[in-house]
Backbone as ProteinMPNN parsed JSONL, in Angstrom:
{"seq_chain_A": "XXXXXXXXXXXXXXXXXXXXXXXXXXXXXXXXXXXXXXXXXXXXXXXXXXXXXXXXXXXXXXXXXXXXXXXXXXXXXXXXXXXXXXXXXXXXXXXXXXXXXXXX", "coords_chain_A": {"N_chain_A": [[-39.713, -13.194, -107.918], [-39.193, -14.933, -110.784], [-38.848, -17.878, -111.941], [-38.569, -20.05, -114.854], [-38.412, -23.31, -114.408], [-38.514, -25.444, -116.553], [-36.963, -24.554, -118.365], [-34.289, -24.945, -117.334], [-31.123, -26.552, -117.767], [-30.001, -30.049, -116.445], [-27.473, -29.526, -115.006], [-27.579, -26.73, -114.37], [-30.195, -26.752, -112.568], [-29.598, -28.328, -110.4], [-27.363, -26.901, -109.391], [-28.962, -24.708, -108.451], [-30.803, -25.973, -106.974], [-28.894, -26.593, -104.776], [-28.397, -24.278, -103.887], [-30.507, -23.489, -102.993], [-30.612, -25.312, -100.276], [-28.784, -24.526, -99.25], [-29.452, -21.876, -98.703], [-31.661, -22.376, -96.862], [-30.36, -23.848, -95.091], [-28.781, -21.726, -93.909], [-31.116, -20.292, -92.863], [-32.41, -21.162, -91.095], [-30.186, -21.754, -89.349], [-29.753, -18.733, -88.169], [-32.245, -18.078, -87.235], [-32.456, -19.633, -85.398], [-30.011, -18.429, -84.17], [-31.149, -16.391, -83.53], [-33.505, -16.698, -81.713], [-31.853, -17.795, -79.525], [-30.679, -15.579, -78.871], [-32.583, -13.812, -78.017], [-33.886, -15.485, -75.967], [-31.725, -15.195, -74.18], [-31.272, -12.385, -73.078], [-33.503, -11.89, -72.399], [-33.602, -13.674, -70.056], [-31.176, -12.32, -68.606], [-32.459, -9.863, -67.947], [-34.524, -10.896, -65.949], [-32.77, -11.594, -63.994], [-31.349, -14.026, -64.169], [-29.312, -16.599, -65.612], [-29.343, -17.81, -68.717], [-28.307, -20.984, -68.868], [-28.78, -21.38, -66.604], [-31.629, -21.542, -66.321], [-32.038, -23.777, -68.062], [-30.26, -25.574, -66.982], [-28.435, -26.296, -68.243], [-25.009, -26.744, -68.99], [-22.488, -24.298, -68.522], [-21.225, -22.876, -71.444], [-18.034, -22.87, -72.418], [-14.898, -21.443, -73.277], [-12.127, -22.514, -75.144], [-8.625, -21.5, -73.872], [-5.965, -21.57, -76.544], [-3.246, -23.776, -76.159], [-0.544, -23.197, -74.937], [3.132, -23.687, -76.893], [5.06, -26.465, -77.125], [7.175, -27.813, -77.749], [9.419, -27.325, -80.575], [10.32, -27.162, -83.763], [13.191, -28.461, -84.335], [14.39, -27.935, -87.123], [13.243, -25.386, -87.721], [12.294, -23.104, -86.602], [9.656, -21.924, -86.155], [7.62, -23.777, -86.218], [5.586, -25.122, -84.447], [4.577, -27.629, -81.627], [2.077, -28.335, -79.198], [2.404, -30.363, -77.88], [0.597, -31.967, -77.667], [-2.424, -33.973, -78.593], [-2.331, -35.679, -81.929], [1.695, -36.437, -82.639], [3.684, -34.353, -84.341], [5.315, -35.138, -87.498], [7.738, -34.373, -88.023], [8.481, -34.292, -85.169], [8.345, -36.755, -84.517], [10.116, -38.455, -86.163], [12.564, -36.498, -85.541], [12.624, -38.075, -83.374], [13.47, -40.673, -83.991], [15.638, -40.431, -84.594], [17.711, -39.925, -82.621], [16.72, -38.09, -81.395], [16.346, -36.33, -78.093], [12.983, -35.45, -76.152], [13.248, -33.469, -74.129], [15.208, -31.749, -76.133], [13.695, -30.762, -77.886], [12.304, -28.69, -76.39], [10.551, -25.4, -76.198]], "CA_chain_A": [[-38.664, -13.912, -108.607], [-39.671, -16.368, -111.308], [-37.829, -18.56, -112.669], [-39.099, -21.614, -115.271], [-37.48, -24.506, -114.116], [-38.741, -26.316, -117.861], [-35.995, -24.02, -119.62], [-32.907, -25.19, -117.285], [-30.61, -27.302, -117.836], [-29.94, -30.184, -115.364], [-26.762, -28.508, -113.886], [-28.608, -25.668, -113.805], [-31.192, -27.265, -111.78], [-28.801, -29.271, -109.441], [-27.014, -25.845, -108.891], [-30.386, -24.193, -107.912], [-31.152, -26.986, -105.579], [-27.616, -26.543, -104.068], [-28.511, -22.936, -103.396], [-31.822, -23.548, -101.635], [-30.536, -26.106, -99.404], [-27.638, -23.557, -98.363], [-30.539, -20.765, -98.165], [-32.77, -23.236, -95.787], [-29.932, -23.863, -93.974], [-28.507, -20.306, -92.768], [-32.36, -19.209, -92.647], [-32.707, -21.643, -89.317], [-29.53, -20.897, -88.393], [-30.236, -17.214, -88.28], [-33.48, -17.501, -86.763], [-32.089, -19.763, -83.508], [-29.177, -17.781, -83.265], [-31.927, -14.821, -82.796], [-34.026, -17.444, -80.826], [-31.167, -17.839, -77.928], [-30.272, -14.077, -78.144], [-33.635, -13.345, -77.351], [-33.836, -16.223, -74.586], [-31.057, -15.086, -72.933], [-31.878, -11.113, -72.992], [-34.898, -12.207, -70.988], [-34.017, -14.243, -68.515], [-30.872, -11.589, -68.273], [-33.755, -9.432, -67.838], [-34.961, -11.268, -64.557], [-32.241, -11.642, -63.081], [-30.426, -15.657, -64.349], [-28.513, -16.777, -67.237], [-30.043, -18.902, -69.796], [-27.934, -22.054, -68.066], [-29.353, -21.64, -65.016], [-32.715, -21.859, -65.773], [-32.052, -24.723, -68.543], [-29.699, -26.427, -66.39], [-27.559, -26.72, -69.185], [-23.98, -26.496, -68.188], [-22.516, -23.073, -69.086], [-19.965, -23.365, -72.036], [-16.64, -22.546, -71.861], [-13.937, -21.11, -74.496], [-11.151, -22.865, -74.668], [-7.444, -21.437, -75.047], [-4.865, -22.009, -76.717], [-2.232, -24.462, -75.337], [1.518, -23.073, -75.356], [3.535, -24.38, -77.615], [6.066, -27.104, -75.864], [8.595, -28.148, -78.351], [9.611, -26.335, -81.664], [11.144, -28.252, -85.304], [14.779, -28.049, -85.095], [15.067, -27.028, -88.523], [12.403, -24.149, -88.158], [11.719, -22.867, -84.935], [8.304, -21.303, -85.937], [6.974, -25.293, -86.254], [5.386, -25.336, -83.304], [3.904, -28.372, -81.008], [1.817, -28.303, -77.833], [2.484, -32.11, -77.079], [-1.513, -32.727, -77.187], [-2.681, -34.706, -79.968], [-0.97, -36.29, -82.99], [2.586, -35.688, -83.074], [3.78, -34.126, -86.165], [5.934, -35.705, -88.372], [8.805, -33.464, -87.44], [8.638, -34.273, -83.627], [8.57, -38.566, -84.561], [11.492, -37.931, -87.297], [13.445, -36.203, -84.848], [12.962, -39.101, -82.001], [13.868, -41.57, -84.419], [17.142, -39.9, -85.273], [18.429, -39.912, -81.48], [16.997, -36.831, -79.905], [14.851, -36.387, -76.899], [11.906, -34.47, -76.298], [13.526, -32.194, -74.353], [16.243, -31.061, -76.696], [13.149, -29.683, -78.793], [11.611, -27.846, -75.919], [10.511, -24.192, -76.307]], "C_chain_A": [[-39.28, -15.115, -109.301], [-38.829, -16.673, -112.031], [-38.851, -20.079, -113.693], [-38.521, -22.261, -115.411], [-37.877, -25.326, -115.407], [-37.045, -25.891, -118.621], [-34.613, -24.333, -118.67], [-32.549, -26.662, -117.641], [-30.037, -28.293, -116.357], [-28.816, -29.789, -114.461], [-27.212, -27.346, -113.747], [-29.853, -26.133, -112.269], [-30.381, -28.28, -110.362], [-28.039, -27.514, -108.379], [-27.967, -25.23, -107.471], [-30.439, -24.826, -106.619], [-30.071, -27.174, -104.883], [-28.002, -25.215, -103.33], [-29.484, -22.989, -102.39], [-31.588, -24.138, -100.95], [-29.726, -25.35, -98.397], [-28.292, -22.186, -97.924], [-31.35, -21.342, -97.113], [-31.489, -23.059, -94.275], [-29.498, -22.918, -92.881], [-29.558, -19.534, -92.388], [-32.64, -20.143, -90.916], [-31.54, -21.77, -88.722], [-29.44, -19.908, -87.685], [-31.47, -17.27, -87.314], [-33.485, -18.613, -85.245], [-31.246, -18.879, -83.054], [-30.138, -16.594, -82.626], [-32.767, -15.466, -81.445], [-33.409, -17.32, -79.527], [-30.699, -16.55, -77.694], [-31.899, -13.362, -77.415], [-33.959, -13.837, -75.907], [-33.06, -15.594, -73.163], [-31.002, -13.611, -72.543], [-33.284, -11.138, -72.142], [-35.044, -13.074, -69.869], [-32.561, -13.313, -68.029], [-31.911, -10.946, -67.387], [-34.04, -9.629, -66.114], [-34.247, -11.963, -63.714], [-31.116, -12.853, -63.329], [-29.781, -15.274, -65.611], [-29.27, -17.829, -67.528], [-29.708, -20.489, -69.037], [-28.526, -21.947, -66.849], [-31.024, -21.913, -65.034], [-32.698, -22.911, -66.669], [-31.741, -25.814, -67.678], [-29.007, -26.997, -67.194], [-26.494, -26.028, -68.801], [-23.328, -24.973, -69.142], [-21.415, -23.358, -70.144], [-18.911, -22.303, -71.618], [-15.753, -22.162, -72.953], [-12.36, -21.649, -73.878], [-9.46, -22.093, -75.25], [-6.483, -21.682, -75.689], [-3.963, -22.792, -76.214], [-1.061, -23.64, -75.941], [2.166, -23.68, -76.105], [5.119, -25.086, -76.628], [7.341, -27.451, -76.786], [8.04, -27.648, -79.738], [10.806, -27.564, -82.67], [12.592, -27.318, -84.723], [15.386, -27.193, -86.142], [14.139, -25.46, -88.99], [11.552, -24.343, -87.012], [10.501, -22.422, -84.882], [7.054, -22.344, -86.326], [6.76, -26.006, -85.336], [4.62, -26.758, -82.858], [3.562, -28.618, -79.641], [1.713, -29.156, -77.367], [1.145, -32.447, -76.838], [-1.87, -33.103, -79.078], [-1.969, -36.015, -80.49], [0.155, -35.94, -83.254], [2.986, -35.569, -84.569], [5.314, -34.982, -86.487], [7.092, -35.684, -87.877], [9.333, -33.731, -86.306], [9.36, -35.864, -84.025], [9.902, -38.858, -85.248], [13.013, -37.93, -86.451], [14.036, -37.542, -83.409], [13.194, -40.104, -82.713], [15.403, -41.603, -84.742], [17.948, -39.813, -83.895], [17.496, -38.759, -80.586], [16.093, -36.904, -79.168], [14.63, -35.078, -76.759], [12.453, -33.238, -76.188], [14.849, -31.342, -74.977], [15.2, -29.882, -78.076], [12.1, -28.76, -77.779], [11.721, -26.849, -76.099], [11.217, -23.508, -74.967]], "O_chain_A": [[-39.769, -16.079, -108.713], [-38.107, -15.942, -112.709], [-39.623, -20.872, -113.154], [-37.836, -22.258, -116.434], [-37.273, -26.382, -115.22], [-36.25, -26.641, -119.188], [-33.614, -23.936, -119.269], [-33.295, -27.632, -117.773], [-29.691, -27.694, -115.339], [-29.041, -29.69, -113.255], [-27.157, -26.957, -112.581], [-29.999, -25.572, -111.183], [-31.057, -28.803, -109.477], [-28.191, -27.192, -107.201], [-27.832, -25.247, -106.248], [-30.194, -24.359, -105.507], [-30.21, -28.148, -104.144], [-27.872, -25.192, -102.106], [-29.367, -22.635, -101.217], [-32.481, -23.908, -100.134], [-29.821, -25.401, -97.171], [-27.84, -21.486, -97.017], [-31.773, -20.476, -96.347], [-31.558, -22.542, -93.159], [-29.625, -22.991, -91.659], [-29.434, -18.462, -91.797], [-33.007, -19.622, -89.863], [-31.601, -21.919, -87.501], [-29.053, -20.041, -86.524], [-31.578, -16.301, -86.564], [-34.246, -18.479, -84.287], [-31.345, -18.418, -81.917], [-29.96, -16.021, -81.551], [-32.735, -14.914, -80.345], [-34.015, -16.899, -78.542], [-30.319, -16.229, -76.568], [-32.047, -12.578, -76.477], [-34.214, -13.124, -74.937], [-33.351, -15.49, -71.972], [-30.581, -13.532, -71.389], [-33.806, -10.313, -71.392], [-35.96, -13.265, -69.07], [-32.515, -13.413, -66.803], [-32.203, -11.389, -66.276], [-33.836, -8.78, -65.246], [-34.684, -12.748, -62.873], [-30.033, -12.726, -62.758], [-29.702, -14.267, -66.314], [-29.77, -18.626, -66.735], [-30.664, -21.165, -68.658], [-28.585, -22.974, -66.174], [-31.637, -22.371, -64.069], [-33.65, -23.575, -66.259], [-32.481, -26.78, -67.493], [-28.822, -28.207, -67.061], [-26.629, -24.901, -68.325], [-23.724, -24.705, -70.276], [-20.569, -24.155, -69.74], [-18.916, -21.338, -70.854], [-16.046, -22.909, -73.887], [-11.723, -21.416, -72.85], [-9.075, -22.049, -76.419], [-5.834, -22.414, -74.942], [-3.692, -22.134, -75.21], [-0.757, -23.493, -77.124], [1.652, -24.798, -76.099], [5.89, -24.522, -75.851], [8.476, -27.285, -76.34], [6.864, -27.535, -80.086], [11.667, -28.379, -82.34], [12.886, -26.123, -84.701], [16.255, -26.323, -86.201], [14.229, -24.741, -89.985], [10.686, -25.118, -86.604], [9.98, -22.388, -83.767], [5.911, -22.009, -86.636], [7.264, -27.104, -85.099], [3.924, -27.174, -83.784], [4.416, -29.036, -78.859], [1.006, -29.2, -76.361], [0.705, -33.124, -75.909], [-1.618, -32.635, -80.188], [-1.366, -36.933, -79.934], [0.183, -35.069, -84.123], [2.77, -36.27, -85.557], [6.167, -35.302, -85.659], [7.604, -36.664, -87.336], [10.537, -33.526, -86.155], [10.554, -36.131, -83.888], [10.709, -39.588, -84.674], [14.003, -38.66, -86.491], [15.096, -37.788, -82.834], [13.165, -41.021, -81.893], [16.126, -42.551, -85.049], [19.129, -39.571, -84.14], [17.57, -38.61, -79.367], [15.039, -37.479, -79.441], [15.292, -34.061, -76.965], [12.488, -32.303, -76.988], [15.393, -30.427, -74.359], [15.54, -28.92, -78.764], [11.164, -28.161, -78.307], [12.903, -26.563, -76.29], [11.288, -22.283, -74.864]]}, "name": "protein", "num_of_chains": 1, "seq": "XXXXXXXXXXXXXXXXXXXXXXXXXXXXXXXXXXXXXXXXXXXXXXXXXXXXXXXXXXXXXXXXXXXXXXXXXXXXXXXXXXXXXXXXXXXXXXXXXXXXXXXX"}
């Protein structure tokens, strides 16, 4: 692949150098993710998990929370009471109602 960087133009050349930075980056992504599949296929292998012989704590997937109270005006405007409340929830408690009149 040759290219003569004399004949672009500088968005051309800004482009370019956008591309290789986003090629660098998924090329060492790519080549740890193979890194820890290999790691952990070999200490499978003999018997541990990768955490156990790092001593790195094992991760965890987290799921979903339930949804605890639902918009009044559109029941499929859900909120699992963790976070920032939405708009909708603060709105509603300003206008008289309590929480649980919007529980699911």
């Amino acid at each position: 692949m040759d290219i003569n960087l004399n004949s672009l133009s500088l968005k051309e050349l800004k482009d370019l150098q956008s591309q290789v930075a986003k090629a660098v980056a998924s090329f060492e992504d790519r080549k740890k993710k193979q890194a820890l599949a290999e790691l952990q296929e070999k200490a499978r292998e003999m018997g541990f998990s990768l955490e156990e012989l790092t001593g790195a704590p094992a991760t965890r997937k987290r799921t979903p929370s339930a949804a605890k109270y639902a918009n009044p005006a559109n029941r499929s405007d859900t909120w699992t009471g963790r976070g920032r409340k939405p708009r909708w929830f603060s709105e509603a408690l300003a206008k008289g109602k309590k929480p649980e009149d919007m529980a699911v």
